[in-house]
N, C-alpha and C positions, 0 to 999 in steps of 0.2 A: 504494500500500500504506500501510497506518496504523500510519505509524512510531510513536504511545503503544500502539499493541500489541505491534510487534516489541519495542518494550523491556519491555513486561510479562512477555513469553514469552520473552524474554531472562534478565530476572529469576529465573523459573520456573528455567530451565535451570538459572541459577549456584546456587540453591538445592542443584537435585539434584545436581549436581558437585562443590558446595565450588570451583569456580575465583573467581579476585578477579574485582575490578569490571571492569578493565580486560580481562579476557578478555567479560567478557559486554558491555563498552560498546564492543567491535568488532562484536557478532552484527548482522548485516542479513539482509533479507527473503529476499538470495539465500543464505546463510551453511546450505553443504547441511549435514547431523546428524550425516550419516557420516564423510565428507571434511575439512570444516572445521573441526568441532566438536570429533570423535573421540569420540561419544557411545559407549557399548556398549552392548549391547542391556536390562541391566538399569537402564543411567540412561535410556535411551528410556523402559523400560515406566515407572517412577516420574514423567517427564516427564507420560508420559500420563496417569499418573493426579491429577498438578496439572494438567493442565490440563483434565483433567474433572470437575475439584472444581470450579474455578474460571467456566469456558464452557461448561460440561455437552456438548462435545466429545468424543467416545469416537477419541483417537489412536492408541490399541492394536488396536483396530478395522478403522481405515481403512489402518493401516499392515499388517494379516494382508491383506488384498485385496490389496495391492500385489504384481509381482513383484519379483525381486531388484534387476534395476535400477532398476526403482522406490522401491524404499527403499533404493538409496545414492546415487540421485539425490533426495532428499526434502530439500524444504531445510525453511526455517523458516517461510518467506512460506506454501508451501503448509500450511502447519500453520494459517496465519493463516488463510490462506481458509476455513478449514473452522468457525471460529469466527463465528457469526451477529452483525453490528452494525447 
């Protein structure tokens, strides 16, 4: 996995949450959204929409297909994968 991306999308994250550095220089590939993070669902969608500014990634998208388990198993990495390098 391309740890200069996990920390990009890391970045993103601490943006939409206001957390310090130190919360976002623990986020890793596996670091799921739900569980680990604690994201809600309005800092997810905002996520997504940085990170469809930025990767032209639609994470709102991929995340409606998912079932539920699937999006509170959703880490970060998968977020990664879905961004073209």
């Amino acid at each position: 996995m391309d740890g200069a991306l996990i920390r990009e999308l890391a970045g993103l994250l601490r943006a939409v949450t206001g957390e310090d550095e130190a919360w976002a220089a623990a986020i890793t590939a596996a670091s799921r959204l739900e569980d680990d993070l604690g994201l809600e669902s309005g800092e997810l969608a905002a996520w997504g929409d940085a990170v469809r500014v930025r990767y032209g990634v639609d994470v709102v998208g991929y995340v409606t297909g998912l079932d539920l388990d699937q999006i509170i198993a959703l880490t970060v990495g998968d977020v990664a994968a879905l961004v073209p390098r």
